[in-house]
BAMAR-870786 format. One line per field, with one value per residue (C-alpha): residue number from 1; chain; x, y, z. Coordinates in steps of 0.1 Angstrom, whole numbers. Example, Ala and Ser with C-alpha at 12.3 -4.5 7.8 and 13.67 -1.06 7.14 Angstrom:
k	[1,2]
c	[A,A]
x	[123,137]
y	[-45,-11]
z	[78,71]
//
This chain:
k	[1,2,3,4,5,6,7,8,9,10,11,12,13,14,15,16,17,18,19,20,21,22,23,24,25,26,27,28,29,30,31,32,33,34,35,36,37,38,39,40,41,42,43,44,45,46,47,48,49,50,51,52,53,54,55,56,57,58,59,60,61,62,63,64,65,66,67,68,69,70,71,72,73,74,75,76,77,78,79,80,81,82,83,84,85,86,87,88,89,90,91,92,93,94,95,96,97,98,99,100,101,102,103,104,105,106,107,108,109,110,111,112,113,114,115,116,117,118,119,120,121,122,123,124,125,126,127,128,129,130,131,132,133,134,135,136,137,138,139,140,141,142,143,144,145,146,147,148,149,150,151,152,153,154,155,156,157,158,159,160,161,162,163,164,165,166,167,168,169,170,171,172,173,174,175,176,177,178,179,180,181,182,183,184,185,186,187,188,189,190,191,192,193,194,195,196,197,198,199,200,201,202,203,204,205,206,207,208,209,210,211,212,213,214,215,216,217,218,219,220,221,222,223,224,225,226,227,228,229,230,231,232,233,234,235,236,237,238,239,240,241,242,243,244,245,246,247,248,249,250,251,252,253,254,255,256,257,258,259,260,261,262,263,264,265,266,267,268,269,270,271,272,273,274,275,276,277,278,279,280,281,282,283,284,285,286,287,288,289,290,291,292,293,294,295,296,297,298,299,300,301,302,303,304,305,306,307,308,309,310,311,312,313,314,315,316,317,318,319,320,321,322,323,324,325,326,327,328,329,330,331,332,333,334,335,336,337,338,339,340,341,342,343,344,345,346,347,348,349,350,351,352,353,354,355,356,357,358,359,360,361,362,363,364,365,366,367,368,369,370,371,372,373,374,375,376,377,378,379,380,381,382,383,384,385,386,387,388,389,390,391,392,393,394,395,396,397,398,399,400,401,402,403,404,405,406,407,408,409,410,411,412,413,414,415,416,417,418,419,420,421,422,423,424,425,426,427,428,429,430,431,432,433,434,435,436,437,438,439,440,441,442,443,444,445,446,447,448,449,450,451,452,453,454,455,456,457,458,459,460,461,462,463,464,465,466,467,468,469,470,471,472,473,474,475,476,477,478,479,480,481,482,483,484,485,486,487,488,489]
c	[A,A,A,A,A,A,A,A,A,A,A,A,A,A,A,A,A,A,A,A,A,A,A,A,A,A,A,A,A,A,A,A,A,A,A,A,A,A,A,A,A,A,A,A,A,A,A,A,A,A,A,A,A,A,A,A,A,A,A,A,A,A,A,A,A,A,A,A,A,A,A,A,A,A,A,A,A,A,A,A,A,A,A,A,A,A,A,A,A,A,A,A,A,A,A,A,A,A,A,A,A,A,A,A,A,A,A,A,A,A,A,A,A,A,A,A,A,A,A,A,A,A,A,A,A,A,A,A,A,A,A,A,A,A,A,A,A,A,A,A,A,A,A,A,A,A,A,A,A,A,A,A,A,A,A,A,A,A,A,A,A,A,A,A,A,A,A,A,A,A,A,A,A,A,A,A,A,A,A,A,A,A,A,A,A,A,A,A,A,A,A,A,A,A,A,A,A,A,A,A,A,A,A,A,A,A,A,A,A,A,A,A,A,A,A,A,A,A,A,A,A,A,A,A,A,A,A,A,A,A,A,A,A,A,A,A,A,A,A,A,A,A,A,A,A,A,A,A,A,A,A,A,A,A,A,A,A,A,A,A,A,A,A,A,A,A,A,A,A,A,A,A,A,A,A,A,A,A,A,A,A,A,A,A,A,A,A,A,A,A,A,A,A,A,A,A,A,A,A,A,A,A,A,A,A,A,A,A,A,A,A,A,A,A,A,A,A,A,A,A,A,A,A,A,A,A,A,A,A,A,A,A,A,A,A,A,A,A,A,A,A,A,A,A,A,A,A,A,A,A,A,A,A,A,A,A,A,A,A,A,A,A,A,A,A,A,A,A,A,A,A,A,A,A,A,A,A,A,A,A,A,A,A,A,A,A,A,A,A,A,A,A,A,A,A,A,A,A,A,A,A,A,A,A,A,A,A,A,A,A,A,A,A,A,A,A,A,A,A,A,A,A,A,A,A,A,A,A,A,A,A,A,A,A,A,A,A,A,A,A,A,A,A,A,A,A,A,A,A,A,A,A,A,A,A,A,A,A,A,A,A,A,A,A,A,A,A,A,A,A,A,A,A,A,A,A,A,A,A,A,A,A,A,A,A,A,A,A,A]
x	[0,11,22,-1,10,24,-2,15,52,66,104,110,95,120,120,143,121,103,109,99,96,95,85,106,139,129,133,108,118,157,146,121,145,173,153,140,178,189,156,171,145,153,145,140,139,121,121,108,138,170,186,216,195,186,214,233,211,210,248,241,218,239,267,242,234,202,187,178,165,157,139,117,81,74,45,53,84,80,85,72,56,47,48,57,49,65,34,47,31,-9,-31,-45,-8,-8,16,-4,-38,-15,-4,-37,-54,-30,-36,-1,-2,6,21,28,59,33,26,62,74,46,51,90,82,106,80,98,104,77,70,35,25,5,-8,-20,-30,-53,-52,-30,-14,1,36,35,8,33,66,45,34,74,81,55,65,100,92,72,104,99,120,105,108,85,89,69,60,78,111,127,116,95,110,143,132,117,148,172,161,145,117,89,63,68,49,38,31,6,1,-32,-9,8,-26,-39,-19,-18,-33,-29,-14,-27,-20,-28,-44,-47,-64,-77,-71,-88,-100,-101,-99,-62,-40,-73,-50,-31,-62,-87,-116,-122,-140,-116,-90,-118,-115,-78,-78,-103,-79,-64,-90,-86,-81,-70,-68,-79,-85,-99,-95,-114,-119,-157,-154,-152,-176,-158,-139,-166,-184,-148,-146,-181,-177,-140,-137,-118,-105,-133,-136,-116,-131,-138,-123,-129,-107,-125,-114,-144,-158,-149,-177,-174,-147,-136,-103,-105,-102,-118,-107,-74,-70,-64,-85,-91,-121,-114,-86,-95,-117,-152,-154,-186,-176,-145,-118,-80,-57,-35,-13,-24,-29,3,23,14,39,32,2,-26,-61,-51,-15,-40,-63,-27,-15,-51,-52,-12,-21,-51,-32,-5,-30,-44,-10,-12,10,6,-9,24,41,20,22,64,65,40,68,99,84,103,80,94,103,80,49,35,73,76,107,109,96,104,89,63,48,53,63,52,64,37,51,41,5,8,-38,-62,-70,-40,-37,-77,-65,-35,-52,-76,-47,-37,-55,-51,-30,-10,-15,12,1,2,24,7,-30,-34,-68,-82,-104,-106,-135,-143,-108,-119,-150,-140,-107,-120,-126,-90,-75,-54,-39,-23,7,-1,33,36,20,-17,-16,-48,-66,-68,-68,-99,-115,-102,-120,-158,-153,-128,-130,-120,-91,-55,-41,-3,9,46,50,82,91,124,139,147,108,108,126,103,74,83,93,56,39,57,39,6,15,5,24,5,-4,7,25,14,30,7,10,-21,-4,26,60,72,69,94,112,127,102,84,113,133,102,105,140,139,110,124,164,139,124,159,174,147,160,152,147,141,150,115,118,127,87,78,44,9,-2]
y	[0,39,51,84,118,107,129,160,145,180,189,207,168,145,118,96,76,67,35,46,24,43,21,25,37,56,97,105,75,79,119,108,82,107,137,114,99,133,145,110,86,51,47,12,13,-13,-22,-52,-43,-54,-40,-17,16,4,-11,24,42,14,20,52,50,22,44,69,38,37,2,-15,-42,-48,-75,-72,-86,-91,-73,-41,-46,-52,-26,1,33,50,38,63,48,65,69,40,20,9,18,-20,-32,-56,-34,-10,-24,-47,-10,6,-26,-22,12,22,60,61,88,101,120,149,145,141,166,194,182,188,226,251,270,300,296,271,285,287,261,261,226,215,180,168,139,164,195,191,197,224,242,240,254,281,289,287,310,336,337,338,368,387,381,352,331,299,260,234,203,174,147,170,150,176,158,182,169,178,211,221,207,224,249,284,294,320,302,265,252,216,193,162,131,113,82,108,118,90,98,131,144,177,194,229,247,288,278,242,232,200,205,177,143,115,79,72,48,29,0,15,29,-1,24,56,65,57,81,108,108,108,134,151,155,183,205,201,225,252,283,309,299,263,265,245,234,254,229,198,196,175,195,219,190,184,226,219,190,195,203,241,264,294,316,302,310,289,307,290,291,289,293,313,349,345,354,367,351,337,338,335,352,381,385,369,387,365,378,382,386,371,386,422,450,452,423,419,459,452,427,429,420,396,389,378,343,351,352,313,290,267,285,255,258,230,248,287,264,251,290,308,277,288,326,318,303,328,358,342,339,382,379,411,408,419,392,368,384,380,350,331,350,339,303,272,243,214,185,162,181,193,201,212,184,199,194,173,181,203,175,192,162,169,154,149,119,131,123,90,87,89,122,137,122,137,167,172,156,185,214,200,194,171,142,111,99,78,60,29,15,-2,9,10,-2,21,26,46,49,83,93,81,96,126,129,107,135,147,118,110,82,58,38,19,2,-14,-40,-31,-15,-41,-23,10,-8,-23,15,25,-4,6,39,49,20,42,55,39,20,8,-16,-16,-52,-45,-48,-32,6,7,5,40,49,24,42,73,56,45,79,95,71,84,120,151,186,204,175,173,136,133,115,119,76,76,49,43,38,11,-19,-9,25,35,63,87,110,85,73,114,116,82,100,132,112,94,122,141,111,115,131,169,173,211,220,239,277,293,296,258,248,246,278]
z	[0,-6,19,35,19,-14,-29,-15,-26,-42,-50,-15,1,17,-7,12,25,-7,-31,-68,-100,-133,-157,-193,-200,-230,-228,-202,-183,-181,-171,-145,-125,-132,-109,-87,-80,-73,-48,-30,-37,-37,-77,-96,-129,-151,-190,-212,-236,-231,-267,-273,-262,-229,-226,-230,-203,-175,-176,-166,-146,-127,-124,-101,-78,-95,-93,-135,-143,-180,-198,-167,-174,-138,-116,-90,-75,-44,-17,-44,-28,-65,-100,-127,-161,-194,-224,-242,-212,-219,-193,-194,-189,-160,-140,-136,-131,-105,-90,-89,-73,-48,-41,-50,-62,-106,-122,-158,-167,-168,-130,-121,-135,-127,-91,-97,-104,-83,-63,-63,-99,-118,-157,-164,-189,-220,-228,-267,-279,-304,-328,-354,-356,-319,-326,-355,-330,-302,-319,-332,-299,-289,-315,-303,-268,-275,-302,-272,-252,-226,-217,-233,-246,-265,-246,-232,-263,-289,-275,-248,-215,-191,-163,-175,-182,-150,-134,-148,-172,-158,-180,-177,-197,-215,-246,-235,-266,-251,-267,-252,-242,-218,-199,-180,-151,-146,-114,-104,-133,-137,-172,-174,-208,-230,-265,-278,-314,-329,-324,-346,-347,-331,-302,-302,-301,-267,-251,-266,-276,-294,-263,-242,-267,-266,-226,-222,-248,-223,-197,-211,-194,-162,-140,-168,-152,-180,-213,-225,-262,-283,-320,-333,-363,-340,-312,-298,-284,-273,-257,-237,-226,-210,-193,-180,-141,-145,-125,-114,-142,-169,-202,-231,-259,-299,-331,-359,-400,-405,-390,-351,-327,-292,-274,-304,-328,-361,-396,-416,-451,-448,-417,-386,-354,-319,-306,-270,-255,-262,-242,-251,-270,-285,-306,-319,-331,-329,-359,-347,-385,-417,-431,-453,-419,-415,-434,-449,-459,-457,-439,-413,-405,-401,-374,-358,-358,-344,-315,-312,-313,-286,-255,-260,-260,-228,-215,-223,-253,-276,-309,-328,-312,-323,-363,-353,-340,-371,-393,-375,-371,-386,-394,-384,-409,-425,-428,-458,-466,-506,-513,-554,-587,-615,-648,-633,-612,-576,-545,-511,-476,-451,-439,-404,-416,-395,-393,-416,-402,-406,-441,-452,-436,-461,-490,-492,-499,-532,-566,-588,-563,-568,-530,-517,-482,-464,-433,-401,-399,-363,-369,-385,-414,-446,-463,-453,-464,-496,-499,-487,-512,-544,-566,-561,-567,-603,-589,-558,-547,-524,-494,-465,-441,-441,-477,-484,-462,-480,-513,-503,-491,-529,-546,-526,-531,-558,-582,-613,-596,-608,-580,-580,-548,-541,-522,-517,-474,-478,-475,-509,-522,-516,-555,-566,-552,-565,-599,-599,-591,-618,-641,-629,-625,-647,-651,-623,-604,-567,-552,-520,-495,-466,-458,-429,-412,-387,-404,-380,-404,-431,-418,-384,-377,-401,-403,-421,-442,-452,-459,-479,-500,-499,-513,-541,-554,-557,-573,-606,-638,-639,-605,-594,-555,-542,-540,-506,-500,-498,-485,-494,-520]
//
């Protein structure tokens, strides 16, 4: 059993007298059992991998007389006050349901490390998740705080562990990128301002239901302190604001693509708006940029910069920061990335797309497409990608595992579009893929790669799926570098 005051366990606590097992050895884990080691808990760390990467951080962790025991399959080790599971980690997964049974306290890396917060000194942090757009959302909102001049980072599931940053980092104000597989176990986390971007079918294999998604997702809400921001074109999200346990007199603040209303951001002939964060708000709007300050310019990446521009005016950001900082941004790699040209046929890396949301959503900012996609479904379905897309499409190649399974959604619902399937399990498909697109393609046409599926069965990780694409496409005859614009027109 837990022992009694765990739940008020914050950096200044004596955690001598505490036995912690952090379960995973990946980023957050390695961070976690590092900060705990040095607050003087007594840490344990468990992994089910034994492979060169763990092997490389137990060493490590060894060295600081931290306890490590990999290829570990076991239950709670015994003697375990608090259980601190990375996102990797199920919430089903027997640990933890063997944990929670026994009324032993579990923690996220979320929990940890809000917990870890220097009183004297804790950042104030905006939150943002959603099924896309999370991480080009979050580094625009770095790139607007730092712009109005805080002192700022993007960290949490963008790769930069939070608990490393509150440990050892000061910051006035941190953007927190939240995948759902992060918020099961947080507890007492209390962002000034969060947004659910999105929601659509996702993780259904780690959380076992869409509904089950939908409510982690949820947990974004709680106990925001000024501004829960939500989606006006997914109600979702709406439905999430209303039913979310908040802080007293946070506000519910929307970013829509069309005309905003009261307490609302959004855009007016190409003008992006705020009609929330400004005195007498039901008169007037303030200009907060113009669409042409978003790159790449696409109506998915204007959402991701008004959701952006809407926790940092809560966070009392002026509007020409937020103009600056859209300007200054740098979108990251792999989405909707302009990779060149090759006799007019224009190739774009969305490689990021890794759901069939995320692959609909870039679908509709190009017309006429050759759509590259496939990998490991994740159990999902396509047929309303199809639907939705069929009238854009000239053609589609077709890789990886669970290929069938979108060839099938082509052949209900696009049967007169071309289909090409590259069987091929290997790195190297990608030139063969391209090879095939170019067969399909028309001068003017877009090639798509926006897969809709994980890249786990044939590549490393999406990025090197992208870069594979990306070394393809390069590798044709008359291939033209993109101009220094790139992105969507």
């Amino acid at each position: 059993m837990s022992r009694p005051g765990a739940e008020g366990l914050v950096r200044r606590s004596d955690w001598s007298a505490w036995s912690v097992t952090v379960v995973g050895i990946g980023i957050a884990g390695f961070a976690c059992a590092d900060a705990l080691m040095q607050l003087g808990a007594q840490v344990t760390v468990v992994d089910a991998g034994d492979g060169e990467r763990q092997q490389e951080k137990a060493r490590i962790l060894r060295t600081l007389e931290v306890e490590v025991l990999l290829g570990y399959t076991g239950g709670v080790p015994q003697g375990t006050d608090i259980l601190v599971v990375s996102p990797g980690l199920p919430p089903h997964s027997p640990i933890i349901v063997e944990a929670l049974a026994a009324g032993i306290p579990v923690w996220g890396e979320l929990e940890l490390a809000w917990r870890l917060r220097d009183p004297d000194t804790a950042a104030a942090w905006l939150c943002v998740t959603g099924t896309n757009g999370k991480t080009t959302t979050t580094l625009m909102l770095e790139s607007i705080l730092r712009t109005a001049g805080y002192r700022t980072c993007a960290a949490g599931n963008i790769g930069t562990s939070l608990v490393d940053v509150v440990m050892h980092d000061p910051m006035d104000v941190i953007a927190v990128e939240i995948g759902a597989p992060q918020l099961p176990f947080v507890h007492t986390m209390s962002p000034v301002a969060s947004v659910c971007l999105n929601i659509a079918d996702d993780h259904i294999d780690h959380f076992g239901s869409f509904d089950a998604y939908v409510a982690a997702k949820a947990r974004v809400y709680e106990r925001t302190q000024e501004a829960a921001v939500y989606n006006v074109a997914d109600e979702r999200t709406l439905r999430m604001v209303e039913e979310a346990d908040v802080v007293e007199g946070c506000r519910a603040i929307g970013f829509t693509l069309g005309v905003p209303d009261i307490s609302m951001v959004g855009v007016v002939e190409d003008i992006l708006v705020d009609r929330a964060f400004v005195e007498e708000r039901a008169e007037r709007a303030q200009e907060l940029g113009s669409i042409r300050d978003v790159h790449p310019l696409a109506p998915h990446n204007v959402a991701n910069a008004l959701a952006a521009a809407a926790l940092a005016r809560a966070f009392g950001v002026p509007p020409t920061a937020v103009r600056d900082g859209l300007r200054a941004f740098t979108p990251a790699a792999h989405r909707i990335a302009d990779v060149g040209s090759v006799e007019g046929v224009r190739f774009v890396d969305d490689s990021k797309a890794t759901n069939a949301h995320a692959a609909q959503t870039s679908l509709q900012s190009y017309d006429p497409i050759v759509w590259i996609a496939g990998g490991m479904a994740k159990g999902q379905e396509f047929d309303d990608l199809v639907t939705a897309s069929v009238d854009r499409l000239r053609g589609v190649v077709l890789l990886g595992v669970d290929r069938g399974i979108i060839a099938e959604a082509l052949g209900r619902h696009a049967p007169d579009v071309p289909v090409i399937e590259v069987a091929s399990p290997d790195t190297g498909a990608m030139a063969e893929v391209v090879s095939a697109a170019m067969t399909m393609a028309r001068p003017g046409d877009t090639v798509l790669l926006a897969p809709g599926c994980a890249s786990w069965d044939m590549f490393e990780n999406y990025t090197e799926r992208g870069r594979l694409f990306a070394e393809a496409v390069a590798a044709q005859p008359g291939f033209q570098a993109p101009d220094s614009t790139g992105g969507a027109e």
